[in-house]
C-alpha positions in Angstrom: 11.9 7.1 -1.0 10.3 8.1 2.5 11.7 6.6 6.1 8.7 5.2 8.1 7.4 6.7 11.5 6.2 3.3 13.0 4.3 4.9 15.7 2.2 7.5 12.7 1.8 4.7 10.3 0.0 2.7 13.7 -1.7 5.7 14.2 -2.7 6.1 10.5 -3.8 2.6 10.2 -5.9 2.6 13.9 -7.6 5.5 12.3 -8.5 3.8 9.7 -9.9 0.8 10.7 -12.2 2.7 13.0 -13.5 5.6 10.6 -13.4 3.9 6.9 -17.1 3.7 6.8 -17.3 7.4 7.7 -14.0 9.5 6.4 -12.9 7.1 3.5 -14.3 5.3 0.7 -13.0 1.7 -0.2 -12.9 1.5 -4.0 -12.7 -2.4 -3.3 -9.3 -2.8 -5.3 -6.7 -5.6 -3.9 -4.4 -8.4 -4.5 -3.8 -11.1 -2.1 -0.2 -13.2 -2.2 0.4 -15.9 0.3 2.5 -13.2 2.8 0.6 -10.1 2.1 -2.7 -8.1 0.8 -2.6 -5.3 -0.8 -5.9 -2.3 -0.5 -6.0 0.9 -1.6 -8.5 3.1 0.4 -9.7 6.7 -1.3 -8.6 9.7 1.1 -9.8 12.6 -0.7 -9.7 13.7 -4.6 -6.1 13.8 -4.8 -5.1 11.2 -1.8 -4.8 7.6 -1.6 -4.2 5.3 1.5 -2.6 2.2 0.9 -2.5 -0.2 3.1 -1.4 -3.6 3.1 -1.6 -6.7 6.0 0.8 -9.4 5.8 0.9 -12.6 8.0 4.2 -13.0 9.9 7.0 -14.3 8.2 10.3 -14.4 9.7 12.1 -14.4 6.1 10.7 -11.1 5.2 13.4 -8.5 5.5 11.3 -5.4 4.5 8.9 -4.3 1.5 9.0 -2.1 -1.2 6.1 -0.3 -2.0 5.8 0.7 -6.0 3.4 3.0 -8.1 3.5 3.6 -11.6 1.6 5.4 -13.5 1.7 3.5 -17.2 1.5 -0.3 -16.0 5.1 -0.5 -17.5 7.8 1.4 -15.2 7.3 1.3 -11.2 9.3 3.4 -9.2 10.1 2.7 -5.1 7.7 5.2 -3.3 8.6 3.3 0.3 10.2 1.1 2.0 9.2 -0.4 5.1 11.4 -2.9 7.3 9.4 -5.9 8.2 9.2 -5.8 12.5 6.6 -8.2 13.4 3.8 -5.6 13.0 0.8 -6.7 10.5 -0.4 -3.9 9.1 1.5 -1.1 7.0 -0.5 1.9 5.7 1.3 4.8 3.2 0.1 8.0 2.2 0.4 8.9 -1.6 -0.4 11.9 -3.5 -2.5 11.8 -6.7 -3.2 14.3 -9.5 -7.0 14.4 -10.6 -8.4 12.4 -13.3 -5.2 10.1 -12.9 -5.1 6.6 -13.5 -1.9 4.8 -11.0 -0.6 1.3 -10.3 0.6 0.0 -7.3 2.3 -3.4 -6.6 4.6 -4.7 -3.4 7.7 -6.1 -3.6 8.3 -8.6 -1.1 12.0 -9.1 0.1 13.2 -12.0 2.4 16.3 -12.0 4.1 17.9 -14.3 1.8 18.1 -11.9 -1.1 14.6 -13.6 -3.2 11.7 -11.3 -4.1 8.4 -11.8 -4.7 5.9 -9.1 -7.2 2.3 -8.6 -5.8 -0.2 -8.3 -8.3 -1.0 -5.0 -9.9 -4.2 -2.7 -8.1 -5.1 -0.4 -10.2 -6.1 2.9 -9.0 -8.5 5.5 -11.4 -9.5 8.7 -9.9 -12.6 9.2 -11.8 -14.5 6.3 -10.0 -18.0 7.9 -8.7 -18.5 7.9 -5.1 
């Protein structure tokens, strides 16, 4: 599990949202909850973005971010303390021709968790 540098995951994002149309490809693949959405944003061949927005919520404590690469097992990739800020981006390494799930776990402060849907990721979409 990675610790977060707030100020290069703003960064991260910022870029982002200003050069998406010309330095990354959406593959158009999210899940929406009622706190959160959930986009994963092609880097290069073997680099995601994923990025999620969540509305503010005093409850949340922080977020989990999973992957998995069989639908079946998820493992913790990140973790990210909920401050207020509404949008969260994470770097994640792929291997070509690979197929990965990612989901967010939501955790509030009183102990209860919520699952995001499943995004599915397939590196052999044609850009």
């Amino acid at each position: 599990m990675r610790s977060i540098n707030y100020a290069k995951l703003i960064l991260i994002f910022s870029f982002c949202l200003c050069f998406k149309t010309s330095a990354f490809t959406s593959v158009n693949e999210k899940t929406t909850l009622d706190d959160y959405q959930l986009l994963i944003t092609n880097v290069n061949i073997d680099k995601l973005l994923v990025s999620w927005v969540m509305n503010k919520n005093n409850k949340i404590d922080f977020v989990y971010l999973q992957k998995s690469v069989n639908r079946e097992s998820y493992r913790n990739i990140a973790k990210v303390y909920y401050r207020g800020i509404k949008a969260y981006a994470i770097e994640d390494i792929i291997s070509p021709n690979q197929t990965v799930f990612y989901r967010i776990v939501l955790v509030r402060k009183n102990g209860n968790f919520t699952f995001s849907s499943t995004v599915e990721y397939s590196s052999n979409h044609n850009f």
